[in-house]
C-alpha positions in Angstrom: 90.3 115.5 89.0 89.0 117.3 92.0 89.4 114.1 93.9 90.6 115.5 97.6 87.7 113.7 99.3 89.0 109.9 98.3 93.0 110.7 97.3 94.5 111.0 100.4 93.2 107.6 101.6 94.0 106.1 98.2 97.8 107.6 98.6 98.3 106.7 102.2 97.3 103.0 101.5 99.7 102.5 98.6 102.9 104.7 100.6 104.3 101.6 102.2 104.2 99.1 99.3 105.0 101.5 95.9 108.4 102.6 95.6 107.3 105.2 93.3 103.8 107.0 93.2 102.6 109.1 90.3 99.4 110.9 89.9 97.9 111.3 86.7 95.4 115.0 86.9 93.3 116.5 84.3 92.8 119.6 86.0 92.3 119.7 89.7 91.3 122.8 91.6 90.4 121.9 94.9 94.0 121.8 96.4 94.7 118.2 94.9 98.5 119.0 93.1 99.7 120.9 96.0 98.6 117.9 98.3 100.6 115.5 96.3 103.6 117.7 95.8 103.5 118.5 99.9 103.5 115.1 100.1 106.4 113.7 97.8 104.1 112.2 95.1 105.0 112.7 91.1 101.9 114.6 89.7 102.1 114.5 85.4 99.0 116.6 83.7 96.9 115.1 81.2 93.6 116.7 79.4 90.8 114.1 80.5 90.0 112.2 77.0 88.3 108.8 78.3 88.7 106.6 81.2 90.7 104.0 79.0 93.3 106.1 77.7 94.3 107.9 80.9 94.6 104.5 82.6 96.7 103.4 79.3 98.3 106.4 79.8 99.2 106.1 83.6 100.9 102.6 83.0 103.1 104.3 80.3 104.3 106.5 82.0 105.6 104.2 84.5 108.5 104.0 82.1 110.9 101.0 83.3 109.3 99.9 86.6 108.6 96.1 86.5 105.2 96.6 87.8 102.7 98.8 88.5 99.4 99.3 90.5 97.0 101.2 88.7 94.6 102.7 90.9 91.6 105.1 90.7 91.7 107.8 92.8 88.5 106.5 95.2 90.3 103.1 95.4 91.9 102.4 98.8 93.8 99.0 99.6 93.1 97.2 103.2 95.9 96.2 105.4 95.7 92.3 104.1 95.6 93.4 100.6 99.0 95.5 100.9 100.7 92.9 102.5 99.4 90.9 100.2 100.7 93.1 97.3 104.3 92.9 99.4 104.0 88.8 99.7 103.7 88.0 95.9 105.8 90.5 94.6 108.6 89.2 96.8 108.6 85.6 94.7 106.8 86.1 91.9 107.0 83.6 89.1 108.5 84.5 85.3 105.0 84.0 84.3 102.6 85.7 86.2 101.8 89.1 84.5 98.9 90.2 86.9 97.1 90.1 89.6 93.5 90.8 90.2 92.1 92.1 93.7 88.5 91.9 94.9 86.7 94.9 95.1 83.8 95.8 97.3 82.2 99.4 97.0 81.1 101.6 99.8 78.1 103.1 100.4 77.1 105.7 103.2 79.8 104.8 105.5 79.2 101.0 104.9 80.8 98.2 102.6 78.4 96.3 100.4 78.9 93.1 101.4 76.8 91.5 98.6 75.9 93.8 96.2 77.6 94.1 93.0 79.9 90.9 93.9 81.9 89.4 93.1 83.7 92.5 91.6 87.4 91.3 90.6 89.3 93.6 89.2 92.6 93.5 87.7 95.1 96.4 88.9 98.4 94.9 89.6 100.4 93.9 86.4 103.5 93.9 84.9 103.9 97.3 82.6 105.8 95.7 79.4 102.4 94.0 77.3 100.0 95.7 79.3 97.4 97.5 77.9 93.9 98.9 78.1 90.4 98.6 76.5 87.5 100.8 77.1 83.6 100.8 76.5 81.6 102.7 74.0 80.6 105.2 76.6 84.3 106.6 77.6 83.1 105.3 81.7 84.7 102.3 82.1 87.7 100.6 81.2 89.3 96.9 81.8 93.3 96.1 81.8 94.3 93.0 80.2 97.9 90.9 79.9 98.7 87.8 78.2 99.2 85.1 80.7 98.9 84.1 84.0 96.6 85.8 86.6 96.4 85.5 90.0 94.1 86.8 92.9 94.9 88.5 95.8 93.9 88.6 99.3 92.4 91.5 100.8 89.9 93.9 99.9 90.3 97.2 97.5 87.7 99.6 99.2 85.6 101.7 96.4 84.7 104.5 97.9 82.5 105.7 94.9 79.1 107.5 96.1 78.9 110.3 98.7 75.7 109.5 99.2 72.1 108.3 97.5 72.0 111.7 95.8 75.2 111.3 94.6 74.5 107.6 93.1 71.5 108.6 91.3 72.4 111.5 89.7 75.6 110.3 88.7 73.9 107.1 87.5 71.2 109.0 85.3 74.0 111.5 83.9 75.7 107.8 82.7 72.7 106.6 81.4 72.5 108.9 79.4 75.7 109.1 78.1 75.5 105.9 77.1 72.4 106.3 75.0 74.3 108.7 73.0 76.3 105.4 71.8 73.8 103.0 70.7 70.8 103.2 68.4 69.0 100.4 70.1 66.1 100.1 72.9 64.3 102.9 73.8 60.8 101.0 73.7 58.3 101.0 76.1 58.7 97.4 76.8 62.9 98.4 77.6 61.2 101.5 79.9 58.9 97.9 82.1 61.9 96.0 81.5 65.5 97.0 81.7 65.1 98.9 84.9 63.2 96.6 86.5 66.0 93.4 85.4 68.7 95.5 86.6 67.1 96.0 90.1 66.5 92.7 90.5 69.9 91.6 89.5 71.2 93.4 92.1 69.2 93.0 94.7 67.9 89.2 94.3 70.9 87.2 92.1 73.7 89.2 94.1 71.5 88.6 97.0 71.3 92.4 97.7 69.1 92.6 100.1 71.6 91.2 103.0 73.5 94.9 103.0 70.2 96.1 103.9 68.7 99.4 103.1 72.2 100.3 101.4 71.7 96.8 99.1 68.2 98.4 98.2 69.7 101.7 97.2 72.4 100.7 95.6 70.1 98.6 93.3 68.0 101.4 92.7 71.2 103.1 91.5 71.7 100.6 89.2 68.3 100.5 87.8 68.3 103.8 87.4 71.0 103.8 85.1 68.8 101.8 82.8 66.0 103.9 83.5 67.9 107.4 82.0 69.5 105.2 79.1 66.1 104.0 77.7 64.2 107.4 78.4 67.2 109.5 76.6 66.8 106.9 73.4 63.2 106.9 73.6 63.1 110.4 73.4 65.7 110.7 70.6 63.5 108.9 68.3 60.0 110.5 68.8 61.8 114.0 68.1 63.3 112.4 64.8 60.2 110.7 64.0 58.4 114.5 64.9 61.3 116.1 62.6 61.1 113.6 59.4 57.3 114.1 59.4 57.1 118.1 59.8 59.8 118.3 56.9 
């Protein structure tokens, strides 16, 4: 939805590999369905549920093909990766039912090189015994197929994040969506903790710090995802604990 700042990059990476493109919208107004139809593509509406079902839905609803690519809208595939895509799909084997690409996320203009790797992601398989499975908080989802995986060459570009601004408020409006799933945490010791574990993940195990200022941010991002989750839970429970003992 509302995704003309990504799409058009996404489309015009997949135009010489897909011999069908379809577009899955929940409701765009920013020009998005006249784009695609101006430029050929298949646009089917869908009220936005979760991530996992539209993605379940999307594979569907490529009916009969063999295979399909299941992209989101701010994914773009490089120039190895496509011909990559092309290579495999020319002699594929009977028992190969996906194939996972390596996905590196951008942020201000730059890729992070280190930060939040390795990110494999599986978004090439075949459609019959597909399917899709989603977290608790409706935000992310993961494809899976019974049998043989391979990796691909090339990189899928995530352009995700405007900016800083963009990250962190989008990162605190998940955090606290996801405390609205889980009755656990909340504590003080999650409010010195969790943050702190998930910056340092970031920017120390994934070795971070080699993007830079953007590794910095980006683990900031991250951390402050945790941040919102434990606040919005701790929150939650003084105001019961306030309710129960005024009643």
């Amino acid at each position: 939805m509302n995704s003309m700042r990504t799409l058009p990059a996404s489309l015009a990476s997949v135009l010489g590999v897909a011999e069908r493109i379809l577009v899955v919208d929940s409701g765009s107004t920013d020009g998005t369905i006249d784009y695609c139809t101006k430029l050929g593509v298949e646009v089917i509406h869908r009220e936005w549920t979760n991530m996992a079902d539209q993605r379940a839905f999307s594979i569907q609803a490529c009916g009969e093909a063999g295979w399909a690519l299941s992209l989101d809208s701010d994914e773009i595939l490089d120039e190895t990766l496509c011909q990559s895509v092309r290579s495999e799909l020319a002699s594929v084997d009977a028992n190969v039912r996906g194939f996972r690409m390596r996905r590196m996320t951008y942020l201000d203009g730059e890729l992070l090189g280190h930060t939040f790797q390795p990110e494999w992601r599986l978004r090439l398989v075949r459609v019959a015994g597909a399917r899709v499975k989603g977290d608790a908080v409706g935000g992310h989802d993961q494809i899976l197929v019974d049998g043989t995986v391979r990796s691909l060459e090339g990189i899928l570009h995530h352009d995700s994040w405007i900016n800083a601004k963009d990250m962190l408020e989008r990162g605190v409006r998940y955090g606290f969506r996801a405390s609205e799933t889980t009755r656990t945490g909340g504590t003080r010791l999650n409010l010195l903790i969790n943050p702190a574990s998930a910056f340092f993940k970031q920017l120390v195990l994934r070795r971070g710090f080699l993007d830079g200022w953007r590794g910095w941010v980006a683990a900031a991002g991250v951390a402050s995802q945790a941040l919102a989750k434990h606040v919005a839970i701790m929150e939650r429970r003084q105001l019961e604990r306030e309710d129960r003992r005024s009643s």
